[in-house]
N, C-alpha and C positions, 0 to 999 in steps of 0.2 A: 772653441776649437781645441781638439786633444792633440798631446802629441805622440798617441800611436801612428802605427806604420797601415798602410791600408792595402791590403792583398790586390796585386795585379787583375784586372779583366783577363790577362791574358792566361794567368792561370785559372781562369774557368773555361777557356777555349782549348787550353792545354788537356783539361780535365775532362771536357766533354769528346777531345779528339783520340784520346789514349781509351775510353770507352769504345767509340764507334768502331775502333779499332778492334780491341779485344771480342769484342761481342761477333765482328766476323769472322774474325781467326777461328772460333769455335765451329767454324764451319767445316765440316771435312772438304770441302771441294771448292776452299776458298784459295783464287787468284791472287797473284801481286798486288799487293795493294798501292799505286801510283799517286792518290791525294786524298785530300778528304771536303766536303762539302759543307755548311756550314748556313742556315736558315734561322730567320727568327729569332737571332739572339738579343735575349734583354737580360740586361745587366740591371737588376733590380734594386739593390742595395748593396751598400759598402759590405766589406768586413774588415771592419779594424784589428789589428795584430798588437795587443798588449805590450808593454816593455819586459812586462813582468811572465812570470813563468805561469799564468793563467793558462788552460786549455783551452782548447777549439775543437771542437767535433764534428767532423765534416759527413754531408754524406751525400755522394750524390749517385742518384736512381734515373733507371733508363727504362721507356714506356717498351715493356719487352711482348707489347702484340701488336708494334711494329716489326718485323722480319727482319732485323738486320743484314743476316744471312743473304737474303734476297734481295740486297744495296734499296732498301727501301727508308725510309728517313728514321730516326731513331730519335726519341722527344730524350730530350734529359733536365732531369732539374739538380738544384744544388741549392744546398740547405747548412746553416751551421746552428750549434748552441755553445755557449759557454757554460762553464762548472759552475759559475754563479747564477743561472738563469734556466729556468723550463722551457723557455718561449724560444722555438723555433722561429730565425729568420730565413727567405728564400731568398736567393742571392743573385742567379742567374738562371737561366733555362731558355730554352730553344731547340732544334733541330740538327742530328748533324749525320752522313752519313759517307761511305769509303766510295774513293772513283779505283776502277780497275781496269788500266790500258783503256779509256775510254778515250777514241780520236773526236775532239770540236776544235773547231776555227777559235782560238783564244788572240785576245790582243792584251800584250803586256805591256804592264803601265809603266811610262815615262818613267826614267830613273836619272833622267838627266839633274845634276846640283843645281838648287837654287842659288841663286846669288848672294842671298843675307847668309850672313854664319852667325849663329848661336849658340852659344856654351849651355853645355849641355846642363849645367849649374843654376843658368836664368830658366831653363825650362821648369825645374824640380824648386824654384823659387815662385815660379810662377803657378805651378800646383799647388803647393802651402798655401798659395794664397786663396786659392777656393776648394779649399776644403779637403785636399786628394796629398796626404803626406808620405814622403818616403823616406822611414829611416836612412842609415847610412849602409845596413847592410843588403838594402833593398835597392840602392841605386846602383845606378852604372857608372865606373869610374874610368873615364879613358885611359887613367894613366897608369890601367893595368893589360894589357894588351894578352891577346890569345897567345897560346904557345904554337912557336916557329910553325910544330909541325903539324898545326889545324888549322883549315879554313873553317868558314860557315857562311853561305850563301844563302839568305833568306831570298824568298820570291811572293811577292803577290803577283797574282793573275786575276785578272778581270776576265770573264767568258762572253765571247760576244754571242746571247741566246738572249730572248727576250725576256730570261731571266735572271734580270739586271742587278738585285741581291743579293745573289750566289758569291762569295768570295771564295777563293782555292788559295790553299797554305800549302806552301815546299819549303824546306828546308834542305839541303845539300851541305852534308858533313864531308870533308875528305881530309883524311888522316894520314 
Protein backbone atom coordinates (compact mmCIF):
# COMPACT_ATOMS: atom_id res chain seq x y z
CA UNK A 1 0.00 0.00 0.00
CA UNK A 2 1.34 3.70 -0.83
CA UNK A 3 1.01 6.45 1.12
CA UNK A 4 -0.33 8.80 -1.67
CA UNK A 5 -3.53 10.55 -1.15
CA UNK A 6 -6.41 9.10 -3.51
CA UNK A 7 -8.72 11.84 -5.27
CA UNK A 8 -12.34 11.83 -4.00
CA UNK A 9 -15.36 10.03 -6.18
CA UNK A 10 -16.84 12.91 -5.43
CA UNK A 11 -14.60 15.00 -7.50
CA UNK A 12 -15.51 13.14 -10.44
CA UNK A 13 -19.31 13.87 -9.62
CA UNK A 14 -18.13 17.40 -9.16
CA UNK A 15 -16.52 17.14 -12.45
CA UNK A 16 -19.11 15.61 -14.40
CA UNK A 17 -21.85 18.17 -12.77
CA UNK A 18 -19.92 21.44 -13.45
CA UNK A 19 -19.78 19.83 -17.32
CA UNK A 20 -23.55 19.07 -17.59
CA UNK A 21 -23.87 22.31 -16.54
CA UNK A 22 -21.67 24.30 -18.68
CA UNK A 23 -22.70 22.55 -21.88
CA UNK A 24 -26.25 23.82 -21.19
CA UNK A 25 -25.68 27.22 -20.29
CA UNK A 26 -24.31 27.42 -23.93
CA UNK A 27 -27.77 27.21 -24.73
CA UNK A 28 -29.27 30.62 -25.66
CA UNK A 29 -32.69 29.65 -24.26
CA UNK A 30 -31.52 28.00 -21.43
CA UNK A 31 -33.76 28.00 -18.11
CA UNK A 32 -32.77 28.02 -14.20
CA UNK A 33 -31.10 25.40 -13.68
CA UNK A 34 -32.81 23.81 -10.26
CA UNK A 35 -30.41 20.12 -10.10
CA UNK A 36 -28.80 17.97 -11.78
CA UNK A 37 -29.32 14.12 -12.58
CA UNK A 38 -26.80 11.69 -12.41
CA UNK A 39 -26.92 7.92 -14.23
CA UNK A 40 -24.53 5.16 -14.52
CA UNK A 41 -21.85 6.32 -12.61
CA UNK A 42 -18.60 3.96 -12.34
CA UNK A 43 -15.98 4.85 -10.47
CA UNK A 44 -13.39 2.82 -12.34
CA UNK A 45 -10.24 3.17 -10.88
CA UNK A 46 -8.37 5.16 -8.11
CA UNK A 47 -6.20 8.16 -8.80
CA UNK A 48 -3.68 8.44 -6.46
CA UNK A 49 -2.26 11.97 -5.80
CA UNK A 50 1.67 11.91 -5.33
CA UNK A 51 3.31 13.55 -2.20
CA UNK A 52 5.68 14.84 -4.58
CA UNK A 53 5.28 17.58 -7.19
CA UNK A 54 4.50 14.91 -9.96
CA UNK A 55 1.80 15.94 -12.59
CA UNK A 56 -1.68 14.63 -13.32
CA UNK A 57 -3.33 15.36 -16.42
CA UNK A 58 -6.71 15.41 -16.40
CA UNK A 59 -9.17 15.26 -18.95
CA UNK A 60 -12.53 14.72 -18.98
CA UNK A 61 -14.89 14.56 -22.46
CA UNK A 62 -18.57 14.78 -22.91
CA UNK A 63 -20.46 12.52 -25.67
CA UNK A 64 -21.52 15.91 -27.50
CA UNK A 65 -24.33 14.02 -29.94
CA UNK A 66 -26.09 13.82 -26.85
CA UNK A 67 -28.08 17.35 -26.89
CA UNK A 68 -27.33 18.64 -23.75
CA UNK A 69 -29.12 21.69 -24.73
CA UNK A 70 -32.12 19.57 -24.87
CA UNK A 71 -31.75 18.16 -21.05
CA UNK A 72 -31.05 14.92 -22.66
CA UNK A 73 -28.38 12.76 -20.91
CA UNK A 74 -24.79 13.82 -21.53
CA UNK A 75 -22.06 10.53 -21.38
CA UNK A 76 -18.80 11.84 -19.74
CA UNK A 77 -15.71 10.08 -19.17
CA UNK A 78 -12.56 10.98 -17.27
CA UNK A 79 -9.24 9.99 -17.82
CA UNK A 80 -5.83 11.00 -16.27
CA UNK A 81 -1.92 10.25 -17.22
CA UNK A 82 1.02 11.16 -15.27
CA UNK A 83 4.60 12.86 -16.72
CA UNK A 84 6.09 9.48 -16.01
CA UNK A 85 3.76 7.30 -17.97
CA UNK A 86 1.91 7.22 -21.63
CA UNK A 87 -0.68 4.97 -20.60
CA UNK A 88 -4.00 6.59 -20.10
CA UNK A 89 -6.14 5.35 -17.06
CA UNK A 90 -10.15 5.86 -17.12
CA UNK A 91 -11.32 6.70 -14.06
CA UNK A 92 -14.99 7.25 -13.99
CA UNK A 93 -17.82 7.86 -16.48
CA UNK A 94 -21.39 7.76 -16.62
CA UNK A 95 -24.33 9.91 -17.52
CA UNK A 96 -25.40 13.22 -16.07
CA UNK A 97 -27.84 15.69 -17.14
CA UNK A 98 -29.55 19.48 -15.71
CA UNK A 99 -33.29 19.43 -14.13
CA UNK A 100 -35.04 22.90 -14.82
CA UNK A 101 -38.15 23.69 -12.55
CA UNK A 102 -39.03 20.28 -13.11
CA UNK A 103 -42.30 19.45 -10.48
CA UNK A 104 -42.16 15.15 -9.28
CA UNK A 105 -43.42 13.81 -6.14
CA UNK A 106 -39.74 13.34 -4.40
CA UNK A 107 -39.47 11.63 -0.88
CA UNK A 108 -36.34 13.01 1.09
CA UNK A 109 -34.30 10.63 2.76
CA UNK A 110 -34.33 10.21 6.55
CA UNK A 111 -31.81 12.74 8.09
CA UNK A 112 -32.81 11.63 11.28
CA UNK A 113 -29.03 10.91 13.79
CA UNK A 114 -28.05 7.70 14.17
CA UNK A 115 -27.41 6.61 17.50
CA UNK A 116 -23.57 5.32 17.31
CA UNK A 117 -21.19 8.44 17.12
CA UNK A 118 -18.08 8.01 15.19
CA UNK A 119 -15.10 10.16 15.07
CA UNK A 120 -14.62 11.11 11.94
CA UNK A 121 -10.67 9.97 12.48
CA UNK A 122 -11.84 6.02 12.82
CA UNK A 123 -13.61 6.56 9.53
CA UNK A 124 -10.39 7.80 7.65
CA UNK A 125 -8.53 4.99 9.72
CA UNK A 126 -10.73 2.70 8.47
CA UNK A 127 -10.23 3.65 4.83
CA UNK A 128 -6.28 3.27 5.09
CA UNK A 129 -7.06 0.28 5.93
CA UNK A 130 -8.45 -0.87 2.49
CA UNK A 131 -6.83 0.70 0.45
CA UNK A 132 -8.71 4.51 0.03
CA UNK A 133 -5.87 6.97 1.84
CA UNK A 134 -6.37 10.49 2.66
CA UNK A 135 -3.62 12.79 3.22
CA UNK A 136 -4.09 15.34 5.84
CA UNK A 137 -4.81 17.94 3.44
CA UNK A 138 -7.60 15.98 2.00
CA UNK A 139 -9.51 15.28 5.11
CA UNK A 140 -11.95 16.84 6.95
CA UNK A 141 -11.06 18.40 10.23
CA UNK A 142 -13.96 19.27 12.54
CA UNK A 143 -11.96 21.37 14.49
CA UNK A 144 -11.98 23.87 11.89
CA UNK A 145 -15.63 25.03 11.46
CA UNK A 146 -17.13 27.32 8.57
CA UNK A 147 -17.14 30.89 8.93
CA UNK A 148 -19.95 32.50 11.21
CA UNK A 149 -21.39 33.91 8.22
CA UNK A 150 -21.82 30.65 5.93
CA UNK A 151 -24.14 27.98 5.91
CA UNK A 152 -24.02 24.96 3.53
CA UNK A 153 -27.04 22.78 3.40
CA UNK A 154 -26.16 19.52 1.47
CA UNK A 155 -29.38 17.48 0.28
CA UNK A 156 -29.84 14.08 -1.21
CA UNK A 157 -33.27 13.32 -2.73
CA UNK A 158 -34.41 10.21 -3.59
CA UNK A 159 -37.24 10.60 -6.52
CA UNK A 160 -40.04 8.48 -6.10
CA UNK A 161 -40.32 7.30 -10.20
CA UNK A 162 -39.52 3.98 -11.01
CA UNK A 163 -36.31 5.25 -11.63
CA UNK A 164 -34.90 4.14 -8.62
CA UNK A 165 -30.96 5.13 -9.57
CA UNK A 166 -31.47 8.60 -10.38
CA UNK A 167 -29.78 10.46 -7.25
CA UNK A 168 -30.49 14.51 -7.20
CA UNK A 169 -27.56 16.63 -5.63
CA UNK A 170 -28.45 20.38 -4.05
CA UNK A 171 -26.45 22.19 -2.29
CA UNK A 172 -27.72 25.51 -0.50
CA UNK A 173 -24.97 28.18 0.01
CA UNK A 174 -26.34 31.17 2.19
CA UNK A 175 -23.92 33.82 2.96
Amino acid sequence: MTSDAVFSTAGYITMAVEAAKRLYQESPASATITGFFLWKVDAKATLRVPKDDTEIEFILSTDLSSNAKSLEWTRFTIVSVTRDSSHWIEHCTGQAKVEVGLNTKVNIINTETDARITGISAWYSRFAEIGIGYRSEFQVHADQPLKEEIQITPSIISPWTPFSSWVWFYATVVS
